[in-house]
N, C-alpha and C positions, 0 to 999 in steps of 0.2 A: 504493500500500500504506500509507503514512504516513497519507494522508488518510483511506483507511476507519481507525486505527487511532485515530486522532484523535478519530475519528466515535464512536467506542465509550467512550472514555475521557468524551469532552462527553456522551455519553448519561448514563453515570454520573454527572457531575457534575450537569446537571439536575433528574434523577433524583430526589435527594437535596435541592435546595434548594425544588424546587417542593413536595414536601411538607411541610416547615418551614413554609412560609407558609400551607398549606390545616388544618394540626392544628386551629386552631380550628373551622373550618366543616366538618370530618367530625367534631367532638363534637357540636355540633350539629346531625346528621344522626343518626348513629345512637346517639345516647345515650352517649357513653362519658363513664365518671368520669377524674379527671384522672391518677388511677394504670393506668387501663386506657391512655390517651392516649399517657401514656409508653410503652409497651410496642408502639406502632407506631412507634418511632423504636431503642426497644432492641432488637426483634427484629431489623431490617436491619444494625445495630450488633454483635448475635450470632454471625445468618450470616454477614455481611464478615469481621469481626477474626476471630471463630475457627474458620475455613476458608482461610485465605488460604496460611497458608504447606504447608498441605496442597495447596491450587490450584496454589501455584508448580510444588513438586515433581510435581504431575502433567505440568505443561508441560511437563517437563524428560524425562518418563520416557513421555508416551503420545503425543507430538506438540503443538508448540503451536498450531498451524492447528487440528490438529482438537477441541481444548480450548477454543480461540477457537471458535469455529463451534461446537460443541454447546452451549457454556454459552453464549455471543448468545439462544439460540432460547431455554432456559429463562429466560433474561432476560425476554423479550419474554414469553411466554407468561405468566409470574407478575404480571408488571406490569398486564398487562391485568386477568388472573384481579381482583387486587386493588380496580378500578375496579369490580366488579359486585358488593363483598361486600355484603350486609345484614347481615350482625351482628358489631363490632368482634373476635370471633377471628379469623373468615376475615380479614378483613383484615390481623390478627396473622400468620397462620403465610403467607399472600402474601408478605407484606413478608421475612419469616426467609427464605424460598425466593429471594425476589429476591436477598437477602442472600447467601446462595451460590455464587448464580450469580453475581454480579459478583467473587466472592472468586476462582472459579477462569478467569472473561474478564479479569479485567485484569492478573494477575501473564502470563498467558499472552499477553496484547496488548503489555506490556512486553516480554518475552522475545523476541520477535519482530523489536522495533526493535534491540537490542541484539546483536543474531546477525545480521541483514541488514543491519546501517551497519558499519564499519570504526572500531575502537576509532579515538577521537579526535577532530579537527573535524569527519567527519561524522555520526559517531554524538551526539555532546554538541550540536550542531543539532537534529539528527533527536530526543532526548531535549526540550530547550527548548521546541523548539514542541510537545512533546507536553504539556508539563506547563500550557505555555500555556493551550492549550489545554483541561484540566485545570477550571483556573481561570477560564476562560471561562464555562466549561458551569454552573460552581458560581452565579458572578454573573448571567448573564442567569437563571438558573433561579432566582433570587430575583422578576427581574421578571416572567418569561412566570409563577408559581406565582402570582403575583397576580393577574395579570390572567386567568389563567383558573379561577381559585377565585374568582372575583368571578362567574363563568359557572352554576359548578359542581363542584365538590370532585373529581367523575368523572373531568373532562376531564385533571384534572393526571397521571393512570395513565393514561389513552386515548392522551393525546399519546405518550408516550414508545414504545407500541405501533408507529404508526406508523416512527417515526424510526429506530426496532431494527431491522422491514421492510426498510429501506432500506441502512442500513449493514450487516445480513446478507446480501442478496442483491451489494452492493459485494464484502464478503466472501468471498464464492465465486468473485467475476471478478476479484479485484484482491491477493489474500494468495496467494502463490503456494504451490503444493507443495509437502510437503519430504518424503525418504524417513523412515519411522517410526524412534525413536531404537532403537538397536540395545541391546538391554535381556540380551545373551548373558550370563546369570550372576548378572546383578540379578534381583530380584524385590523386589514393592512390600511395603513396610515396612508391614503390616497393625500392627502393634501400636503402632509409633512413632507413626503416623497417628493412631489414635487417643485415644493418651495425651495428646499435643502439642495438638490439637483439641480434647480434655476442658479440661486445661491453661488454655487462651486461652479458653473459653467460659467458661470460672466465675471467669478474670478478669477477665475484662472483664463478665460478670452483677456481680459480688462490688463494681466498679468502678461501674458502671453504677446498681446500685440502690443504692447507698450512701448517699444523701441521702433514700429514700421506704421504708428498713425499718430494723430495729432494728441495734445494733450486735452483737448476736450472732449474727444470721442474714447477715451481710454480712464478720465475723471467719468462720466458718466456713468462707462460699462460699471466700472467698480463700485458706483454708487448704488446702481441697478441691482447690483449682486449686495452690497449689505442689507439694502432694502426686503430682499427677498430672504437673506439670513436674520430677521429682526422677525420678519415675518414665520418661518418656521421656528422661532422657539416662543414665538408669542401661542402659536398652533401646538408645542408640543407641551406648554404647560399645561393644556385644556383639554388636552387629548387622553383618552380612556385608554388606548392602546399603542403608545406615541411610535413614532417608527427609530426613535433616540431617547431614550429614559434618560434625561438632563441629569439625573443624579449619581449618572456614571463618571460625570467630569467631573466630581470630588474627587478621584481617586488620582491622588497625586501623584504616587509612582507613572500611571498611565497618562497624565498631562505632562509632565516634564517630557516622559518617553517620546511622546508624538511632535512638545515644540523642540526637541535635541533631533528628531528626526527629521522635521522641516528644514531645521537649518542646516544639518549635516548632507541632508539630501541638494539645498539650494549649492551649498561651495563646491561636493560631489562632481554633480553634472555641469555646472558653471566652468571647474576647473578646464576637466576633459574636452569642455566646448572650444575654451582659446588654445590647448596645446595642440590640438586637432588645427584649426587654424593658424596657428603658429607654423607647426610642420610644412603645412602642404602651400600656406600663401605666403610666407614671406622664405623659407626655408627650401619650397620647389621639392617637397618629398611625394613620395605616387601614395597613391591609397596603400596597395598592400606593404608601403616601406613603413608607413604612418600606424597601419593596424599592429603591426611585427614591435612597432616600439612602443604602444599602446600597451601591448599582453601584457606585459609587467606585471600592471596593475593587477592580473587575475589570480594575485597567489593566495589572492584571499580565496578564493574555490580549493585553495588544500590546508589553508591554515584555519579556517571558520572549523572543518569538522573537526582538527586534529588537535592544535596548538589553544583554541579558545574557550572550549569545556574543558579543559586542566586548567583556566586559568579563573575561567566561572568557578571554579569549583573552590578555587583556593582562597579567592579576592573576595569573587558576590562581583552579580552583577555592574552596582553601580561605580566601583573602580576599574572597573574592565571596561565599560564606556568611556568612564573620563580617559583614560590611559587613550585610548583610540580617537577621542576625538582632541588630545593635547598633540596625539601624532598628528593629525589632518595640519594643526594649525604649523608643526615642522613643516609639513610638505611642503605648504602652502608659501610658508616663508622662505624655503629654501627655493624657490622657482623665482620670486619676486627678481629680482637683479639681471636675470634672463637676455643674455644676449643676442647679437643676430647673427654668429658666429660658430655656439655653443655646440660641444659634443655631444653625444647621446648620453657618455658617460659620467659629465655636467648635469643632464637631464634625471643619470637614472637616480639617485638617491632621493629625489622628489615621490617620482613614480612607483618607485617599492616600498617608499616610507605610508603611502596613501594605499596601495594594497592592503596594508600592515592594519593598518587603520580602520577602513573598511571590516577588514576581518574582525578585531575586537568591537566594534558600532555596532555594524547591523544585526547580527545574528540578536545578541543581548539586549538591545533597542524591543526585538521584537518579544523576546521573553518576558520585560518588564512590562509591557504593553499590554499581554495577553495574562497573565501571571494576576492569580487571585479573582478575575472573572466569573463572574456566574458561565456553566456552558450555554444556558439560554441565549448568552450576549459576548460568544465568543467570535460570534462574526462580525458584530457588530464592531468589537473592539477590532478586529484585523481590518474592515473596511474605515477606520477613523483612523491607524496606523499609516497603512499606504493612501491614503487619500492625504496624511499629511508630505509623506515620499513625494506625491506625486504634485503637488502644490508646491513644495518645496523648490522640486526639479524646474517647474515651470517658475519658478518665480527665480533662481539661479540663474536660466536660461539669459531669463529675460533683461536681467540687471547685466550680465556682463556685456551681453551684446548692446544695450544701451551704453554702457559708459567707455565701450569699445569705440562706438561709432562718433559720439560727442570727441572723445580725446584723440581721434585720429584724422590731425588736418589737411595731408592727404594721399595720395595713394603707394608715397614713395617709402621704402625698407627705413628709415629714420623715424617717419609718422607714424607709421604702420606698428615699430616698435613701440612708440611710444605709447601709442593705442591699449597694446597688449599690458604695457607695465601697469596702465591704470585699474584695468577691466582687472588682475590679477589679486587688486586688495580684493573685489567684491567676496569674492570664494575666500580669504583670509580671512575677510570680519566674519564671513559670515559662521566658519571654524571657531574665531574668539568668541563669539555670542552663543553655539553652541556649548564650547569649555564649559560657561558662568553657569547654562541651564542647568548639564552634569553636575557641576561642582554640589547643587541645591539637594542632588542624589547622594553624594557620600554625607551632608551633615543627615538629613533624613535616616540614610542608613545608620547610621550609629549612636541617633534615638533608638530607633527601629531593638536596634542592640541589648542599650541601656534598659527599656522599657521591659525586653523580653526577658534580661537577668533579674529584674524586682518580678515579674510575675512569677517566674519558677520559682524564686523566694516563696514569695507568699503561696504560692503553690505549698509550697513541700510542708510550711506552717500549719494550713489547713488542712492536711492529708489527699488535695487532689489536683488528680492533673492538671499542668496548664501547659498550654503549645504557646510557644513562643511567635511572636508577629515574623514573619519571614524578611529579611532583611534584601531590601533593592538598591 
């Protein structure tokens, strides 16, 4: 079961990077201007982020097998469709549909693991290698996106056809049964749904296009979108069966988790975006030179399972973060100075310190997140998790390519650098602002501590058990 789950999360993650690397050679195919081009990376960016915590709660409320298993197939099915478009909309509203469906496969493939392992060491394994995992699919799908956009821009949606095929048909032999959630008294939150989904779409549009339209059409959207998030929690305090029980965002461990994961996610994909750029526009490296020094980063796909639960296990989670994301803010610092000259072997201590990193964040990010949940509302928690990833990414995206484009006055290797040096804090701050969130996780943890040594105290005074609060 792990392993088809695994299967699906790495499909995602290829998914996504093999595109990254073909955007140029489908503008080249079918004509698109560079604002059309954008809008096949924002439309998957649409449907993900704002669907996702709508996907959770379905898992939680229609079955997560069969949420898993429905949305697989439209997975598959889009992805292909998208491989045959001729004219850059089709390819548009493909990618938005993929985008959905991945919104409501993988809060629901999370939910899965987290209801079938046993809160603790085998659940927070079973989470590590998934994120590993994760991570893997993200880094190879840099390299296989090269090498087979070097083929054909087609093959990079063809391929993941296949591979859906195969971890769906697992899917049906290897995800076991579950009885349907007993839904006596609930009914689905038609309205919250979609106030919440209006909400995250026109923040993350508002977020998204912010660097390629005017600042009034992008103050609006944003406004559009709180309006509509004022509006669903005004809707789910009055709601009998809300599609978000407000009373899960007390749970501190899980708010720190989601804004360290917003912001680790923002500097993340921000970073990769300008050394990507870097590489290939001011450096003149090919795709697959670009992918090949890229990998680096993917050693978190062997250290997440191996090196990170020995380290969960010794630390606790919430020093295993902070440790990962104080490395982000090394990476992040050591690239700053960035010349137009620089070696790889200049570069690489950047790129393996941010693997590094990667590997102690995310896996643990997601443990604390999920950790202590009702199962009722463990998808709910994974769709608030990656809907903050996924906000994050897009709000990373969007900031460095803004302060890319302002700080670079104009096309020549000088400007161009100077472009990059500025774009470079974005993804820095945005690592120090993560640190501070951490930091709020080890004083917590060590109440968490204190609190649990005077209960066993008094435990033992009174003759009965007490369980100590689990420390994050």
């Amino acid at each position: 079961m792990l392993f088809v789950l695994c299967g699906a999360i790495f499909l995602e993650g290829i998914d996504i990077a093999m595109l990254n690397v073909a955007l140029p050679s489908i503008r080249a195919d079918l004509g698109m201007s560079t604002g059309e081009l954008q809008w096949v990376m924002s439309a998957y960016v649409l449907g993900y982020g704002g669907f996702m915590l709508l996907g959770g709660r379905a898992a939680d409320l229609f079955g997560r097998r069969q949420m898993f298993v429905l949305w697989l197939t439209v997975f598959l099915l889009f992805s292909g469709l998208g491989g045959f478009a001729s004219e850059g909309w089709m390819l548009i509203v493909a990618r938005f549909v993929t985008g959905v469906a991945a919104a409501f496969m993988t809060p629901a493939g999370l939910s899965i693991i987290t209801t079938s392992f046993a809160e603790g060491e085998a659940r927070n394994r079973a989470l590590l290698i998934y994120s590993g995992t994760a991570a893997g699919g993200f880094s190879i799908g840099l390299v296989i996106g090269g090498l087979l956009a070097s083929v054909g821009w087609r093959w990079v949606f063809f391929a993941p056809v296949v591979l859906s095929f195969v971890i769906l048909l697992a899917a049906l032999a290897f995800v076991p049964r579950s009885p349907r959630p007993d839904r006596t008294g609930e009914s689905f939150d038609v309205a919250g749904g979609v106030t919440i989904t209006a909400a995250i779409v026109l923040l993350v549009l508002g977020v998204e296009r912010a660097s390629h339209t005017g600042i009034g059409w992008t103050a609006g959207t944003l406004a559009a979108g709180l309006v509509s998030l004022a509006a669903f929690v005004a809707i789910e305090r009055r709601a009998s069966s809300p599609l978000v029980r407000l009373g899960i965002l007390r749970n501190g461990p899980l708010v720190r988790a989601n804004i360290a994961g917003l912001l680790f996610a923002a500097g993340f994909f921000g970073f990769q975006f300008l050394v990507v750029l870097y590489l290939q526009e001011l450096r003149g490296w090919s795709t697959i030179q670009t992918s090949f020094a890229m990998l680096v980063i993917g050693i978190d796909a062997v250290l997440s399972p191996t090196l990170t639960p020995r380290l969960v296990a010794r630390f606790g989670n919430a020093r295993v973060i902070f440790g990962g994301l104080l490395l982000a803010v090394l990476s992040y610092g050591l690239f700053l100075p960035v010349g137009a000259d620089w070696t790889y072997l200049a570069m690489f201590p950047s790129l393996i310190i941010l693997g590094l990193a990667f590997a102690l964040a995310y896996g643990p990010l997601t443990i604390v997140a999920t950790e202590g949940i009702a199962e009722k509302e463990q998808g709910l928690a994974g769709g608030l998790l990656y809907t903050s990833f996924q906000f994050g990414a897009a709000l990373g995206l969007s900031a460095v390519t803004a302060v890319n484009v302002a700080a670079t006055a104009s096309s020549s290797p000088a400007a161009m650098l100077d472009g990059y040096h500025a774009a470079l804090l974005v993804p820095f701050v945005a690592a120090l602002l993560a640190a501070f969130v951490g930091a709020f996780g080890l004083r917590a943890g060590r109440k968490a501590g204190r609190g649990g040594t005077l209960a066993v105290a008094a435990g033992a005074v009174a003759m009965e058990p007490v369980k100590a609060p689990a420390t994050h």
